[in-house]
C-alpha atoms as an extended CHARMM CRD file, in Angstrom:
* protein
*
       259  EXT
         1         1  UNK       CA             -2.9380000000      -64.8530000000      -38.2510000000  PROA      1               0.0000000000
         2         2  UNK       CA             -2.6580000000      -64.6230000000      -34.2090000000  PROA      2               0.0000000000
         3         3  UNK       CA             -5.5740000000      -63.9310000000      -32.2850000000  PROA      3               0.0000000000
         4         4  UNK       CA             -4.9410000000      -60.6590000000      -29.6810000000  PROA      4               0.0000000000
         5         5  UNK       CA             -6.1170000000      -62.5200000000      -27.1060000000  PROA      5               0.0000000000
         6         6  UNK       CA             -5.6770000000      -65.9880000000      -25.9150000000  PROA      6               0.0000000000
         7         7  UNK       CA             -8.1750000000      -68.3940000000      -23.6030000000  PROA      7               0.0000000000
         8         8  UNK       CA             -7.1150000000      -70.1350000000      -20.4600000000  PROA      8               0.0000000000
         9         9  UNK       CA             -9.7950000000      -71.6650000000      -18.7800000000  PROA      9               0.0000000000
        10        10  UNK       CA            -12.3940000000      -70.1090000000      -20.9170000000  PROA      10              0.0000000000
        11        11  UNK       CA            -11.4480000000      -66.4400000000      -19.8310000000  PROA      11              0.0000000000
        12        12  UNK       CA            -10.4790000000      -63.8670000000      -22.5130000000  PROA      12              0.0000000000
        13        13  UNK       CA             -6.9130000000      -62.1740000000      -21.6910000000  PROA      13              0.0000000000
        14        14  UNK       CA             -5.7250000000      -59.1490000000      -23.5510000000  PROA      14              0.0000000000
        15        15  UNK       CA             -2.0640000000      -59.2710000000      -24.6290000000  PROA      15              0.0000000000
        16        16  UNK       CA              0.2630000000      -56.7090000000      -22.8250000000  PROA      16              0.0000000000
        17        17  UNK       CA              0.4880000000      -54.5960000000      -26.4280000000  PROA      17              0.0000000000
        18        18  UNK       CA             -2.7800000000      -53.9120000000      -27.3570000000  PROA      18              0.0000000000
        19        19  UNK       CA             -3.7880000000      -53.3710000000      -23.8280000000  PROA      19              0.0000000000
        20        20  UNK       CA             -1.1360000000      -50.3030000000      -23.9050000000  PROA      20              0.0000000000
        21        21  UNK       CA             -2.2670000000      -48.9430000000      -27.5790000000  PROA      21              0.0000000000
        22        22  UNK       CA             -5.5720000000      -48.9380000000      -26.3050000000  PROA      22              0.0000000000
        23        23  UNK       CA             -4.6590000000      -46.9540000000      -23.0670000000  PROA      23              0.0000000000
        24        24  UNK       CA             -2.2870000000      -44.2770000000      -25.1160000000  PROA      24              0.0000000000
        25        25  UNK       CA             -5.3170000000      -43.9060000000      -27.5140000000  PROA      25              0.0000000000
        26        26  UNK       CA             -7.6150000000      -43.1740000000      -24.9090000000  PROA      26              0.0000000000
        27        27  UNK       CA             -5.0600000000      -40.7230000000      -22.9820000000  PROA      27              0.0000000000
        28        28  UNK       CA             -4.3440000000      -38.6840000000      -26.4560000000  PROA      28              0.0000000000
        29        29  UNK       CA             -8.1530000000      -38.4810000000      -27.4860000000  PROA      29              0.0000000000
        30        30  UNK       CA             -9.2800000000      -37.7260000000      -23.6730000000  PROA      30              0.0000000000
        31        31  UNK       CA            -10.0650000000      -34.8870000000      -21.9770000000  PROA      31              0.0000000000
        32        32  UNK       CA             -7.2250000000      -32.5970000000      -20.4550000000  PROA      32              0.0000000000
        33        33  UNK       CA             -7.0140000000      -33.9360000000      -16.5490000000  PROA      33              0.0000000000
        34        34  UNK       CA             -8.1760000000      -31.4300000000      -14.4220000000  PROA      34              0.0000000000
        35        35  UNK       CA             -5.0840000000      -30.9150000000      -12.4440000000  PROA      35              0.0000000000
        36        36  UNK       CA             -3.4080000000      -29.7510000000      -15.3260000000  PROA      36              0.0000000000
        37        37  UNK       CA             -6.3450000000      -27.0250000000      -15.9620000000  PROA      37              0.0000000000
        38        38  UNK       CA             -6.2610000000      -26.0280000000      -12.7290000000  PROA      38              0.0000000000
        39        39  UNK       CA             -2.1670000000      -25.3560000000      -12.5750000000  PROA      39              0.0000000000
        40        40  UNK       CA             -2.2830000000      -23.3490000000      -15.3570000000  PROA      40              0.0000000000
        41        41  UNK       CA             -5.6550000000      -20.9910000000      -13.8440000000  PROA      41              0.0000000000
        42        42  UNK       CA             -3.8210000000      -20.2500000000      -10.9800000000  PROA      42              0.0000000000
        43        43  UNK       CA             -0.3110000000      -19.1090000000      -12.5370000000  PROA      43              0.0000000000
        44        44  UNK       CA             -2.1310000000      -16.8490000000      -14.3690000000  PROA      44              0.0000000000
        45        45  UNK       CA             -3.9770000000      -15.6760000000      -11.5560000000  PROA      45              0.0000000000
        46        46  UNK       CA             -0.6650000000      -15.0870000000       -9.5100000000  PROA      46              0.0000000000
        47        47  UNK       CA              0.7200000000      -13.9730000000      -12.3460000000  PROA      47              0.0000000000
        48        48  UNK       CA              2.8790000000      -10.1280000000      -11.9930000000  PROA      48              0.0000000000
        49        49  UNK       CA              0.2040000000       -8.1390000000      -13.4900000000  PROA      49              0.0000000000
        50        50  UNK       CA             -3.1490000000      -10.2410000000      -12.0540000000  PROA      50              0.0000000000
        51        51  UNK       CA             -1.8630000000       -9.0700000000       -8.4510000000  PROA      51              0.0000000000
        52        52  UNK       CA             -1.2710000000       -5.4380000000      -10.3050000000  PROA      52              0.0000000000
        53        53  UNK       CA             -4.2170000000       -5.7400000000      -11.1270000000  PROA      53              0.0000000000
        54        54  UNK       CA             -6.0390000000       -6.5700000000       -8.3830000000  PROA      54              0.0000000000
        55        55  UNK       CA             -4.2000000000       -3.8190000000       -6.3330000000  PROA      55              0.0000000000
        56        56  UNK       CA             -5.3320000000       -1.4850000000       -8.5230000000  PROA      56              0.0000000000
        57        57  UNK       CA             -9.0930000000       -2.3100000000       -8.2060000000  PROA      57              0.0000000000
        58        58  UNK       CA             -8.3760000000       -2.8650000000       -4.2740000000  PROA      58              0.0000000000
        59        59  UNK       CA             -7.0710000000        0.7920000000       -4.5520000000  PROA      59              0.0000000000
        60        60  UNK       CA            -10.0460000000        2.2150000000       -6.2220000000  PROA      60              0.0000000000
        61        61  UNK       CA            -12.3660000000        0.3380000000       -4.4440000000  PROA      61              0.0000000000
        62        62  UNK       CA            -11.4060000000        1.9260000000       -0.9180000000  PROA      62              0.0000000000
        63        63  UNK       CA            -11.5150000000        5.1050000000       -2.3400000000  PROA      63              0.0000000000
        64        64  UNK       CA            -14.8370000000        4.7820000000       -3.6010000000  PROA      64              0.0000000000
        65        65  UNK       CA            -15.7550000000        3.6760000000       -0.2720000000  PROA      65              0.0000000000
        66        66  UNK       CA            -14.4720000000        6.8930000000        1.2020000000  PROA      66              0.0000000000
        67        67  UNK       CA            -16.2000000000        8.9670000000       -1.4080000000  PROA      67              0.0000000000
        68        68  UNK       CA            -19.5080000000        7.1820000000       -0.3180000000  PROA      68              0.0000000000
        69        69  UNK       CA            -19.2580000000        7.2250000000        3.9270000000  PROA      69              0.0000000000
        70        70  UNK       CA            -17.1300000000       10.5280000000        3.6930000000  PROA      70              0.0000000000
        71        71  UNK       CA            -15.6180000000       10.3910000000        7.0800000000  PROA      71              0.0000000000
        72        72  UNK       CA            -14.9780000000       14.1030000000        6.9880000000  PROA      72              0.0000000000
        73        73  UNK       CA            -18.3290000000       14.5370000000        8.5950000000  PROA      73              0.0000000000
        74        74  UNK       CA            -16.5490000000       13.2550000000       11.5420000000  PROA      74              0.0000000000
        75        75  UNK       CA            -15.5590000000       16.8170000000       12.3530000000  PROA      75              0.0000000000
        76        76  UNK       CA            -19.0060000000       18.3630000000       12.0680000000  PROA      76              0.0000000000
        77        77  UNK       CA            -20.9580000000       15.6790000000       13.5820000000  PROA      77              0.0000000000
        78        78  UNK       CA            -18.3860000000       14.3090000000       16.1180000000  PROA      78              0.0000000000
        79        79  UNK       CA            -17.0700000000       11.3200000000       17.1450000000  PROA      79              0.0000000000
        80        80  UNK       CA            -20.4620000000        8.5510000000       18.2620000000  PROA      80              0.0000000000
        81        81  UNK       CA            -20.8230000000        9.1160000000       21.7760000000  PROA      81              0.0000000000
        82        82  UNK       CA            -20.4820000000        5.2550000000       22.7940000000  PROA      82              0.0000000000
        83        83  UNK       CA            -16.5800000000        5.6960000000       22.1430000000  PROA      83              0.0000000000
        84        84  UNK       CA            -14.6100000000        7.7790000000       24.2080000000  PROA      84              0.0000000000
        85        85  UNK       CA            -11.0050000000        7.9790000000       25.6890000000  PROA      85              0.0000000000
        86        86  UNK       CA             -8.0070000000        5.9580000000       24.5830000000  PROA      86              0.0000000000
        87        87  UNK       CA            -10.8810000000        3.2840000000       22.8140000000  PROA      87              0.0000000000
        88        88  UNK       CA            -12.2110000000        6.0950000000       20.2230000000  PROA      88              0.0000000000
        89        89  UNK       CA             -8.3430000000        6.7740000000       19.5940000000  PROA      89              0.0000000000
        90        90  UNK       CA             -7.5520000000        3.2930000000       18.8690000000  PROA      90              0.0000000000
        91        91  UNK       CA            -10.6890000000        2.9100000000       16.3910000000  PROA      91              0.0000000000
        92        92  UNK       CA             -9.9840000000        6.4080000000       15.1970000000  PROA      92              0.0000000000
        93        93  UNK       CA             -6.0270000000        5.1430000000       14.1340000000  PROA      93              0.0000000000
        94        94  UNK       CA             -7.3850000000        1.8320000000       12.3950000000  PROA      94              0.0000000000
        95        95  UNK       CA             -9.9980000000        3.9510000000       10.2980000000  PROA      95              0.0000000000
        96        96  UNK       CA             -6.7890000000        7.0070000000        9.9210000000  PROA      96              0.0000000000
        97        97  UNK       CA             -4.9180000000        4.0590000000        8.9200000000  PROA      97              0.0000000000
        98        98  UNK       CA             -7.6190000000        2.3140000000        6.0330000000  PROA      98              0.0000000000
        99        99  UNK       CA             -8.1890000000        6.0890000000        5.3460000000  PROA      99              0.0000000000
       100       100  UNK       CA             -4.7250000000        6.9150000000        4.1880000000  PROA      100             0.0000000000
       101       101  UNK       CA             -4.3600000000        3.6360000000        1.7830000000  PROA      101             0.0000000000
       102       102  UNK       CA             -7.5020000000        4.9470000000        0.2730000000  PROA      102             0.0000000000
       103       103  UNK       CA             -5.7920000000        8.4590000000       -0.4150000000  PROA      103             0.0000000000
       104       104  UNK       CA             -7.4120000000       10.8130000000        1.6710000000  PROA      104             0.0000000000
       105       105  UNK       CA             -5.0400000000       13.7370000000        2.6230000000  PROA      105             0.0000000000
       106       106  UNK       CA             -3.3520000000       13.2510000000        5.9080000000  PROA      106             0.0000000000
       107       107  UNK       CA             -3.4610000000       16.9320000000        6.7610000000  PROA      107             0.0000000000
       108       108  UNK       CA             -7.2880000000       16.7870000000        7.0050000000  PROA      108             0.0000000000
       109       109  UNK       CA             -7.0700000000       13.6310000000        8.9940000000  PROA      109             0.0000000000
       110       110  UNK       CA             -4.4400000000       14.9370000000       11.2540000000  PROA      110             0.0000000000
       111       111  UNK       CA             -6.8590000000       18.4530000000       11.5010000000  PROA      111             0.0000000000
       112       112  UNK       CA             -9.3520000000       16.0710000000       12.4330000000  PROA      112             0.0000000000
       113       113  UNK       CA             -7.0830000000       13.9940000000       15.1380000000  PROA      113             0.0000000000
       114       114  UNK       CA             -6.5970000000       17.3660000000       17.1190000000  PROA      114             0.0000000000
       115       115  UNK       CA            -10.1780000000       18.5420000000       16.5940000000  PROA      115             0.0000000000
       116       116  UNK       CA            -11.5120000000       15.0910000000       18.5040000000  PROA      116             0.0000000000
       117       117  UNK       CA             -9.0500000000       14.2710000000       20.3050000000  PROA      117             0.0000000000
       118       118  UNK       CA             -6.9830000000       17.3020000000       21.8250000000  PROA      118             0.0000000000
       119       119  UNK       CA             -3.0800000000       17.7490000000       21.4610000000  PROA      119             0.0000000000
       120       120  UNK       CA             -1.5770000000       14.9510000000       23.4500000000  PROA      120             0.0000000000
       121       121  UNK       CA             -4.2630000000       12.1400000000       22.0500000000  PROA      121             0.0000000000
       122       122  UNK       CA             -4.7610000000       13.1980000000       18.9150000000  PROA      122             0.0000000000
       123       123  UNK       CA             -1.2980000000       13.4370000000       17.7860000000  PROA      123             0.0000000000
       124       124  UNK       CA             -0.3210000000        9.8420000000       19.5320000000  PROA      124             0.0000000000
       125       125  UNK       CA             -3.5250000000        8.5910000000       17.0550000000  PROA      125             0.0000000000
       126       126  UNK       CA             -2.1870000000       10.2370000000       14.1790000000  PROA      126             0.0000000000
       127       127  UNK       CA              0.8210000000        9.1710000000       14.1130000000  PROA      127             0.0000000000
       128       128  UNK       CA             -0.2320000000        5.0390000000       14.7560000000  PROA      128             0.0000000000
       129       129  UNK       CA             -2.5150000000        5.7250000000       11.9240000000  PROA      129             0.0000000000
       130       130  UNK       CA              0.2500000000        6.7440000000       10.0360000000  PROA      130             0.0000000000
       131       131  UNK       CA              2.4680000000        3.9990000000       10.8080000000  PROA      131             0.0000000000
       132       132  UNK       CA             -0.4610000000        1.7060000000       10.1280000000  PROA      132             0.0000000000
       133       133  UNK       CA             -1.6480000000        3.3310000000        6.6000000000  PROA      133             0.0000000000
       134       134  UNK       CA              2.0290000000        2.8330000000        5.5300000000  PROA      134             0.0000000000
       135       135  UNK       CA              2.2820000000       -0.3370000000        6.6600000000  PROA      135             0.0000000000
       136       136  UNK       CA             -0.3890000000       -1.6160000000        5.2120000000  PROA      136             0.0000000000
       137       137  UNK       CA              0.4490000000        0.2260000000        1.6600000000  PROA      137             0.0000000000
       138       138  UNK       CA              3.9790000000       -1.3460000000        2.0080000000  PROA      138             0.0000000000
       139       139  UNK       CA              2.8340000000       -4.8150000000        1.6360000000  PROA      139             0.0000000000
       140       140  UNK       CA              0.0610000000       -4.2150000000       -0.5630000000  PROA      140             0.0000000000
       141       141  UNK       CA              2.6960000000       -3.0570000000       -2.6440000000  PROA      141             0.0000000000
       142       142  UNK       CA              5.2650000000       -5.9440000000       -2.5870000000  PROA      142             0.0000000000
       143       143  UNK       CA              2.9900000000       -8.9540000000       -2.2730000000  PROA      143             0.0000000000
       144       144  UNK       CA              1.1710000000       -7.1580000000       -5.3580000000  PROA      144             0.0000000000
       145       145  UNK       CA              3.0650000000       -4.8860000000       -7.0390000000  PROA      145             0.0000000000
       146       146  UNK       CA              6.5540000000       -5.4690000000       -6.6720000000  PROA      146             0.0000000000
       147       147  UNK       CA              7.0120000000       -8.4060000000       -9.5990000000  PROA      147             0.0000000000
       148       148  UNK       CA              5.2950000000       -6.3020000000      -12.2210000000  PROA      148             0.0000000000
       149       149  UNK       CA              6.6510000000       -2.6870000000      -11.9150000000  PROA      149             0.0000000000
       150       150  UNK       CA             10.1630000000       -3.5490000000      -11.0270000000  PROA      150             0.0000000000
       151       151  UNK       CA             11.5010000000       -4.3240000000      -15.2410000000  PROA      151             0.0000000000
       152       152  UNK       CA              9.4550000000       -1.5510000000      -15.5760000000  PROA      152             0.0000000000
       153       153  UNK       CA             12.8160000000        1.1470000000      -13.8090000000  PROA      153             0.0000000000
       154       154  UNK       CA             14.3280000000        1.4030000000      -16.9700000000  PROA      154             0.0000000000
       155       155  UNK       CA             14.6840000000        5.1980000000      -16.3950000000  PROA      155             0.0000000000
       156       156  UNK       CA             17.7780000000        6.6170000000      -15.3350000000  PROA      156             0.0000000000
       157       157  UNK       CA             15.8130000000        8.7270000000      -12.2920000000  PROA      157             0.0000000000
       158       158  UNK       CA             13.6370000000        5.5320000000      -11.7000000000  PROA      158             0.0000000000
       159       159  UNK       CA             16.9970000000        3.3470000000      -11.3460000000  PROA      159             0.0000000000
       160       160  UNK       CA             18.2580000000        6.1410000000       -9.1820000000  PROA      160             0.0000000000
       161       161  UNK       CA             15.6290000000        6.1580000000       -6.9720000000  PROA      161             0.0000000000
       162       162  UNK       CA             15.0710000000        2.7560000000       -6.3610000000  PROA      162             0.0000000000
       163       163  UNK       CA             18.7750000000        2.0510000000       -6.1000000000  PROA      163             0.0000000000
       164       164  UNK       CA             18.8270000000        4.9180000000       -3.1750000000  PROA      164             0.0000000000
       165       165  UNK       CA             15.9650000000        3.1390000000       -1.3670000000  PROA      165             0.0000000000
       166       166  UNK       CA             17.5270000000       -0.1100000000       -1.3440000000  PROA      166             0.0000000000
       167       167  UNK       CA             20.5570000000        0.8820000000       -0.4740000000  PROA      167             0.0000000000
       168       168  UNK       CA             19.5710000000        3.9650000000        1.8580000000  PROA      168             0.0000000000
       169       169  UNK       CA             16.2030000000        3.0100000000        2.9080000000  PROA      169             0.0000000000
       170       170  UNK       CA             16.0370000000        4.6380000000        6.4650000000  PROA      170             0.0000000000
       171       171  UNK       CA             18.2620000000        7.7160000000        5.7740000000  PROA      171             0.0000000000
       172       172  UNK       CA             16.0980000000        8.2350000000        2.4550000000  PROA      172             0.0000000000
       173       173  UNK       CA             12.5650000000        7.5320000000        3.8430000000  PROA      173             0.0000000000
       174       174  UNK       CA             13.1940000000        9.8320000000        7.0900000000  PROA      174             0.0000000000
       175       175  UNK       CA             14.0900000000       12.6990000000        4.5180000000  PROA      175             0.0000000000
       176       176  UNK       CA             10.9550000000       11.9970000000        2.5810000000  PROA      176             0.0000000000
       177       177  UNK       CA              8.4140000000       11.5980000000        5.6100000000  PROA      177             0.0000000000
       178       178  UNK       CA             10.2030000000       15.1050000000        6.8060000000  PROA      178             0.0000000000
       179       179  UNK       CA             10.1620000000       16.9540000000        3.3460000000  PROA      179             0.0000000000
       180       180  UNK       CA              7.2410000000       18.0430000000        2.7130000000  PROA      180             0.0000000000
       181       181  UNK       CA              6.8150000000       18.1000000000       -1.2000000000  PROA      181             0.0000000000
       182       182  UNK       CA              6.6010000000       14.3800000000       -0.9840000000  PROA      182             0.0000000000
       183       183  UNK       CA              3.4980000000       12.6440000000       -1.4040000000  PROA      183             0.0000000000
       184       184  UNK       CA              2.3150000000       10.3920000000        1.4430000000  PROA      184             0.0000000000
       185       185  UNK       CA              1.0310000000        7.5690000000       -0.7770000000  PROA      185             0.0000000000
       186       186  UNK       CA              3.8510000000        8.1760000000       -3.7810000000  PROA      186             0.0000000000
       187       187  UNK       CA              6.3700000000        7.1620000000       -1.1160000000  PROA      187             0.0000000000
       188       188  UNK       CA              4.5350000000        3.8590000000        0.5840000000  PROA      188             0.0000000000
       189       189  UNK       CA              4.4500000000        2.4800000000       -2.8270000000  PROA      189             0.0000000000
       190       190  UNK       CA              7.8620000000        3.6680000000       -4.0170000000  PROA      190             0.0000000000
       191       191  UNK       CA              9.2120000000        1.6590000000       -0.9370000000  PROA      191             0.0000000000
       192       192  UNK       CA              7.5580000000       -0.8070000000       -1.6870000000  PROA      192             0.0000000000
       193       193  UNK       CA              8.3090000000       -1.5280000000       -5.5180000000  PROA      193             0.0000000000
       194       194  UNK       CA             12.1930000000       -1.2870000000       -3.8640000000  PROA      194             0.0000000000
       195       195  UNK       CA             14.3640000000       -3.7900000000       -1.8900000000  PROA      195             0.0000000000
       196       196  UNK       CA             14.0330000000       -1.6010000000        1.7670000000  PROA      196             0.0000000000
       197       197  UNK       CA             12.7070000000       -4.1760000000        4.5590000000  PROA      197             0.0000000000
       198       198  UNK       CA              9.4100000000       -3.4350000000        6.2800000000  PROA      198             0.0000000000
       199       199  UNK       CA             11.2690000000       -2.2880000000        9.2540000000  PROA      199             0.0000000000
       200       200  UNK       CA             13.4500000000        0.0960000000        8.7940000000  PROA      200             0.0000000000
       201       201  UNK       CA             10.4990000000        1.1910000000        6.5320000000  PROA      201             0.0000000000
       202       202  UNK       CA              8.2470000000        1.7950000000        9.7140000000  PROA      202             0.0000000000
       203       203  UNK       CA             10.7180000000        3.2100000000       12.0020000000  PROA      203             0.0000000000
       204       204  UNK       CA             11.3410000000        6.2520000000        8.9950000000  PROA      204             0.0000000000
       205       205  UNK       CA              7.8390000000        6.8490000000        8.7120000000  PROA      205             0.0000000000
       206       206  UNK       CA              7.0690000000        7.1590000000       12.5050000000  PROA      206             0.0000000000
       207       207  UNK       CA             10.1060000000        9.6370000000       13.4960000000  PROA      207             0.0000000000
       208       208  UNK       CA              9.7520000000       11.4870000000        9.9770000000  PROA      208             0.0000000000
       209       209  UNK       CA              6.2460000000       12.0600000000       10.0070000000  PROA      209             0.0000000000
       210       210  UNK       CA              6.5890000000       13.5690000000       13.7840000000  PROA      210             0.0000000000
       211       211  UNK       CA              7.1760000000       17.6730000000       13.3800000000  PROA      211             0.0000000000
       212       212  UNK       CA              4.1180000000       17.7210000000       10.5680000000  PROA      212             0.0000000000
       213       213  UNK       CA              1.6430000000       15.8040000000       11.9480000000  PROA      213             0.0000000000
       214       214  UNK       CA              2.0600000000       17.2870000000       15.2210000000  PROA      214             0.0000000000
       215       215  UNK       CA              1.3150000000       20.7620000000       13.3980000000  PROA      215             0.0000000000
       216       216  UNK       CA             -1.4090000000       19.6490000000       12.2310000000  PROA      216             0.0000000000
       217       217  UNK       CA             -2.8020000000       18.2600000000       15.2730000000  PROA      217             0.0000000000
       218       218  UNK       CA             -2.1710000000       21.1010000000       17.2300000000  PROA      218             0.0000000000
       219       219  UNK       CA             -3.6720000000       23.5270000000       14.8410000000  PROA      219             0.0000000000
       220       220  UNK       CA             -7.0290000000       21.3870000000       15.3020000000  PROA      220             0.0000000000
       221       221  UNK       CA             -6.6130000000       21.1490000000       18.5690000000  PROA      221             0.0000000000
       222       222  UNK       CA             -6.6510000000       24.5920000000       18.9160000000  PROA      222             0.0000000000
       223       223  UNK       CA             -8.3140000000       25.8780000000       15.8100000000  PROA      223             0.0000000000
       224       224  UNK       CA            -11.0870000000       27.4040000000       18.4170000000  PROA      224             0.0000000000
       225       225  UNK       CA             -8.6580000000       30.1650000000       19.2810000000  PROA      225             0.0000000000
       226       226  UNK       CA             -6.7700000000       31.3010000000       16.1200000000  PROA      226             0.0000000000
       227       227  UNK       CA             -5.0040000000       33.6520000000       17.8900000000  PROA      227             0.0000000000
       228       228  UNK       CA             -3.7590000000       31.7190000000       20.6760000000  PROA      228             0.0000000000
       229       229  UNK       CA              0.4050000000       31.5730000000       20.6060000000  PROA      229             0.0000000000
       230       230  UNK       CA              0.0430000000       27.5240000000       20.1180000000  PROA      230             0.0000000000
       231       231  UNK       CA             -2.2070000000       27.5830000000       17.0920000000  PROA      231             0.0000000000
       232       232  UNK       CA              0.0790000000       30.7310000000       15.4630000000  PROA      232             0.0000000000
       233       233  UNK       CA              3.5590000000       28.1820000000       16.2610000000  PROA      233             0.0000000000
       234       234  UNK       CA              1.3780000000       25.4340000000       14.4790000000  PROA      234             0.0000000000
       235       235  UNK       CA              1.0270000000       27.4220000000       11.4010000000  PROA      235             0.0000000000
       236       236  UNK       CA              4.0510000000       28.5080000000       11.4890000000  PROA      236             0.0000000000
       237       237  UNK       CA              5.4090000000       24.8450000000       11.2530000000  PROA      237             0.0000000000
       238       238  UNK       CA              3.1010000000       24.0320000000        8.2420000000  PROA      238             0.0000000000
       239       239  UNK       CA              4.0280000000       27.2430000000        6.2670000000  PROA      239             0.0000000000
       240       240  UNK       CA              7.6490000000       27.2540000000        6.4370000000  PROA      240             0.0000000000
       241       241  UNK       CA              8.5200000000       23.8000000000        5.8990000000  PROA      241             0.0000000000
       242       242  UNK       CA              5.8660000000       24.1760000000        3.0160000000  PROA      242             0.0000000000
       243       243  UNK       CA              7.6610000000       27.1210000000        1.7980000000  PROA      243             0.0000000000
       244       244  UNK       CA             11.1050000000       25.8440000000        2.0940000000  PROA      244             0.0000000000
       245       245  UNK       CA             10.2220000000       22.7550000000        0.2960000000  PROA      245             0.0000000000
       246       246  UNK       CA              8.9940000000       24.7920000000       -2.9980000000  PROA      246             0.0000000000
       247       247  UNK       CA             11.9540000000       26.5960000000       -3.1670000000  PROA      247             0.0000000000
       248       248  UNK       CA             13.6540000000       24.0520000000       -3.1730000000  PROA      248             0.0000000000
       249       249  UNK       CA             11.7280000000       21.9190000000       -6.4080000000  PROA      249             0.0000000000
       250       250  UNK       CA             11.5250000000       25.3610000000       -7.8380000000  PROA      250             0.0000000000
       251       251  UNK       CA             15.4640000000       25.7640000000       -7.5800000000  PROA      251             0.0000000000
       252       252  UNK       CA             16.3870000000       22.3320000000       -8.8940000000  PROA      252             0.0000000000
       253       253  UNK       CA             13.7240000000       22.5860000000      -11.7360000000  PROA      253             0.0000000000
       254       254  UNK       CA             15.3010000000       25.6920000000      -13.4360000000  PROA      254             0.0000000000
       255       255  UNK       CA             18.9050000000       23.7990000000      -12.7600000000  PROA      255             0.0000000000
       256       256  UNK       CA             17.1210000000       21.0580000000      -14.6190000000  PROA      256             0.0000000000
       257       257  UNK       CA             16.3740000000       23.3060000000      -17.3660000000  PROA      257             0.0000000000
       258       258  UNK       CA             19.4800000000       24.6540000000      -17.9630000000  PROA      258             0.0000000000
       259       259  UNK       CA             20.9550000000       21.4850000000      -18.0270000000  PROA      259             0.0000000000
């Protein structure tokens, strides 16, 4: 019977074959190598639905935030008095901007642009906070969203829709920013969740979002005097877009229905 080793020189040598059943044992009994662990933490973590998921609690942790500092109080205790000028309409676009992803209505915030701010300013701070808000909802969206919902357009509207934007992204976003039955948020992420590029994404919601959120800035600009011909052409351009628009749903709902 052969020893497994042999001795040259009085020093104890291993042969080659037990030397590699020893080292297969060890690898099979061991511990999992860490590098493995670690691949396999952070597909699940950039998994689809772990960036879903953490847009969603991103989401509803900015508007809890809002709830708690409720910037409305902006337009009963004005704007702090070490801002002023062109610097207060910069920080008051960032914080339109964060305001918007966190779902608070645009028509307040654009009341409240005027109010501050007068016609000119306000509405040029307005409308880069509305560029901003939709930019940043646009690519929370697609870095986060995008991979989960899209196998979830199985609908035939859903398809429809999502094959329009992608297609038709700057034709179809310009008619949503300028109808006004479309929600400002519902749209950013809609875009998103689609194959329209950032740009042409941007561009849409700046010239779209133009004739409302200057009536809205103008109506806080001069909510002071209601009866002043500028304030009266203000409403005028919230109401009958407003109007028009639920005719219109109304209309195609009862087509719907007969359908």
């Amino acid at each position: 019977m052969f020893d497994a080793t042999t001795r040259s020189g009085g020093t104890a040598t291993a042969s080659p074959r037990s030397a590699a059943a020893e080292l297969a044992v060890a690898t099979a009994g061991g511990p999992v190598p860490p590098a493995g662990f670690a691949a396999r933490v952070t597909r699940v973590l950039l998994s689809p639905w772990s960036r879903l998921s953490l847009l969603v609690l991103l989401l509803a942790s900015a508007a809890t935030a809002v709830l708690l500092f409720q910037p409305q109080q902006l337009l009963t205790d004005g704007w702090p008095p070490q801002l002023g000028g062109v610097a207060a309409a910069v920080a008051y676009a960032v914080a339109y901007g964060v305001c918007t992803v966190a779902f608070v209505p645009r028509p307040l915030l654009n009341l409240a642009a005027g109010a501050l701010f007068g016609s000119q300013l306000g509405l040029a701070s307005a409308l880069a906070g509305t560029v901003l808000g939709a930019g940043i909802a646009f690519c929370l969206g697609r870095m986060l969203g995008q991979d989960a919902l899209r196998p979830l357009l199985r609908g035939k509207w859903l398809k429809a829709a999502d094959g329009q934007l992608s297609r038709h992204g700057f034709r179809s976003m310009l008619a949503a920013r300028l109808f006004p039955g479309v929600p400002f948020a519902a749209a950013n992420y809609c875009a998103a969740v689609s194959r329209m590029g950032l740009l042409p994404f941007l561009l849409a919601t700046g010239l779209g979002s133009i004739p409302n959120t200057a009536a809205y800035v103008v109506a806080g600009a001069r909510a002071s005097t209601p009866t002043s011909p500028a304030f009266l052409i203000a409403l005028a351009c919230i109401a009958l877009p407003g109007l028009a628009g639920a005719v219109v749903a109304w209309r195609k709902r009862h087509r719907l229905r007969g359908r």
